[in-house]
C-alpha positions in Angstrom: -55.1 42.4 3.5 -51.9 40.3 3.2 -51.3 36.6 3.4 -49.9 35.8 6.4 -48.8 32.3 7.2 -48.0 30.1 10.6 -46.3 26.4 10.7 -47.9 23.8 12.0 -46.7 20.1 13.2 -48.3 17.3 12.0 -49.1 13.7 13.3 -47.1 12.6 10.6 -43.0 13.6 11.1 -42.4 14.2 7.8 -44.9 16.6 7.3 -45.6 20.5 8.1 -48.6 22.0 7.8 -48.8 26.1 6.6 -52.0 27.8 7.4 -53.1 31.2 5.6 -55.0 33.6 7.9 -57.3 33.6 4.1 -58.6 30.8 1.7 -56.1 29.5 -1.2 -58.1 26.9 -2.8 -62.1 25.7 -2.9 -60.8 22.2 -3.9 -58.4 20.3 -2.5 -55.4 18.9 -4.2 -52.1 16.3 -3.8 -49.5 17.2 -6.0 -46.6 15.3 -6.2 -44.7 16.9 -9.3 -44.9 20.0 -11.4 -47.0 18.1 -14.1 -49.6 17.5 -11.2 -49.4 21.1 -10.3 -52.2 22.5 -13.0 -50.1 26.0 -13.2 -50.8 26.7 -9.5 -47.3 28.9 -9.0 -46.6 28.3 -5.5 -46.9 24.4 -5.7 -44.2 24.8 -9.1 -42.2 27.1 -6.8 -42.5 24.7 -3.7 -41.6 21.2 -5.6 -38.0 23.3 -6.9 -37.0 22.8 -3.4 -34.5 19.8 -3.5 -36.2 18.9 0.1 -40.1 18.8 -0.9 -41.6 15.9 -2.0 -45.4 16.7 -2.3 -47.7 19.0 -1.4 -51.4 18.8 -0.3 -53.6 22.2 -0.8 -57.0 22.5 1.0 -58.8 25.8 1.5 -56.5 27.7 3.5 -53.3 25.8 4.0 -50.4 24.0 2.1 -49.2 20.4 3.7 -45.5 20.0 2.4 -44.0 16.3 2.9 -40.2 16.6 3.0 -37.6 14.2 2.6 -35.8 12.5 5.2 -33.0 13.9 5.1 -33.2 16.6 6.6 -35.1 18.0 10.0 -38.2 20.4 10.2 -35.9 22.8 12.0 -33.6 23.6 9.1 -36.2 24.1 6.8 -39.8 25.2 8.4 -39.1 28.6 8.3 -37.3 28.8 5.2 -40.5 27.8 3.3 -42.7 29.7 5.7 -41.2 32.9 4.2 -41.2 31.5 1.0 -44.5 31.0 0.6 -45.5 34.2 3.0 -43.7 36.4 0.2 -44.6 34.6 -2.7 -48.5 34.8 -2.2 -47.8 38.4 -1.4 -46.1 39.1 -4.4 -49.2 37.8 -6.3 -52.5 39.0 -6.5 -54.9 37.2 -3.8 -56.6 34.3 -5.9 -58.5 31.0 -5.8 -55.8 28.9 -6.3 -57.8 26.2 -7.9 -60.7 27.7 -9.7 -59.3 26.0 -13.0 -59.4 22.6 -12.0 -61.7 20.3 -13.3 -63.1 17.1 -11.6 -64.5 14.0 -13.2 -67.6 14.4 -11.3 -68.8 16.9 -8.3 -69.0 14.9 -5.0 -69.0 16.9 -1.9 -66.6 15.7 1.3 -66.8 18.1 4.0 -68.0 21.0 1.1 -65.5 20.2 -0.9 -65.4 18.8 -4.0 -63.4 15.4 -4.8 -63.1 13.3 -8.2 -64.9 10.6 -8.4 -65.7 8.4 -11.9 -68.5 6.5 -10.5 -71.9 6.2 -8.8 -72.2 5.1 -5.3 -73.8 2.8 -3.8 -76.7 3.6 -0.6 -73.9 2.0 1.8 -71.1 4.0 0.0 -73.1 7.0 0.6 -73.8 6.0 4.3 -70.2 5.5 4.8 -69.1 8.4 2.9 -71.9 10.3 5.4 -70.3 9.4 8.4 -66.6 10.0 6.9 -67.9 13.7 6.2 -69.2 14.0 9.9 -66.7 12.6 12.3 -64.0 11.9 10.7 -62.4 14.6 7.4 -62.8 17.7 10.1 -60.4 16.1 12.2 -58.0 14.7 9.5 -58.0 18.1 7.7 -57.7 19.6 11.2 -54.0 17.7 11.0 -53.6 18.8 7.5 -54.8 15.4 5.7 -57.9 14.4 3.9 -59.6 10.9 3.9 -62.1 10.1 1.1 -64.3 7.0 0.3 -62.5 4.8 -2.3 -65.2 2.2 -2.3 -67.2 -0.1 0.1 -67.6 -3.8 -0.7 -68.2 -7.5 1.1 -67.5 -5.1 4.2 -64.1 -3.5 3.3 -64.5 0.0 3.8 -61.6 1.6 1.7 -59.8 4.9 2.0 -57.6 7.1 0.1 -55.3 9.6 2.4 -53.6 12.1 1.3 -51.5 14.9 2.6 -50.5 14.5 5.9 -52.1 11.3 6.5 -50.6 9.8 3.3 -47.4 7.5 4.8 -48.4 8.4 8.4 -46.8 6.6 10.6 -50.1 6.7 12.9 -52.3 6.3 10.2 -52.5 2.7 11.1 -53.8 3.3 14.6 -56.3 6.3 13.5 -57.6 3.6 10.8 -58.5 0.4 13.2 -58.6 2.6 16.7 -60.9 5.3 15.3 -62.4 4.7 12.1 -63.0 1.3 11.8 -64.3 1.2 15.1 -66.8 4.0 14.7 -68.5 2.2 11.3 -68.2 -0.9 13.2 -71.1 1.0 15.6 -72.7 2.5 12.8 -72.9 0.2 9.7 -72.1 -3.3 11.0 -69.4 -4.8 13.1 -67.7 -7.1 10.5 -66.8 -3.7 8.5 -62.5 -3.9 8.2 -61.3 -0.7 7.0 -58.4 -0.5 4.8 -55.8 2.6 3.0 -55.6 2.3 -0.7 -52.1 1.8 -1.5 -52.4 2.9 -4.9 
């Protein structure tokens, strides 16, 4: 069975989302130039366009962050070809089976890096991230993992799509902070890492 491959709009405008009717990768990944792209071929092949900034692989779809410059329109179906006919002129294959983590955590079954042991109200919050909140994200072709959780500052990495969302703001106070607030304790303020 072929790859076959179908755009999707994100919350964020300056990234598209390109979803695989099969699984590319058991781990997720941001890469954001070919020496972050650990040999996977169609993230070397993507990051050649002049237009692609980074990309963000998760099971089974790509999130490409373009430039501003130019406008979804010009270019969505350009790289939904591109990478229709490139994984089709491979052989099917976990994109990521060679990548090695620091140490195995799971977010929403997948497995993130992470150099350090957390604490019983990291893991709560990390829980609750894994529940509500990374099916949705990754739903919108972002992730959202624990950073760390200390004096009540719950922070978060984002990546792919939600990394320089214009709404990630909103979806931080509005949604999660509000829903640890009800679960954890309502001085928690959550906040992006801005790494």
């Amino acid at each position: 069975m072929n790859y076959s491959i179908y755009a999707e709009s994100t919350p964020n405008p300056e990234v598209m989302k390109f979803v695989s009717n099969r699984m590319l990768a058991d781990k997720s990944i941001e890469i954001k130039n070919v020496g972050e792209a650990h040999g996977i071929s169609i993230a070397i092949e993507l990051l050649k366009f002049p237009f692609v900034e980074s990309i963000y692989m998760s099971s089974n779809f790509i999130s490409i962050t373009k430039n501003k410059n130019l406008e979804w329109e010009s270019i969505a179906m350009q790289l939904r070809i591109f990478i229709t006919e490139h994984l089709n002129s491979n052989e099917i294959t976990n994109h990521t089976k060679d990548i090695k983590v620091a140490k195995e955590n799971t977010i929403n079954n997948k497995q993130y890096a992470n150099s350090r042991v957390l604490t019983q109200k990291e893991k709560e919050v990390e829980a609750i991230l894994n529940e509500y909140i990374a099916p949705a994200v990754e739903s919108d072709g972002g992730a959202i993992t624990l950073n760390y959780y200390k004096e009540n500052i719950v922070c978060v990495d984002l990546k792919g799509a939600c990394s320089g969302c214009p709404s990630s703001t909103s979806t931080l106070k509005g949604g999660i902070e509000t829903l640890l607030r009800q679960k954890i304790s309502p001085e928690i303020e959550v906040i992006a890492n801005e790494e």
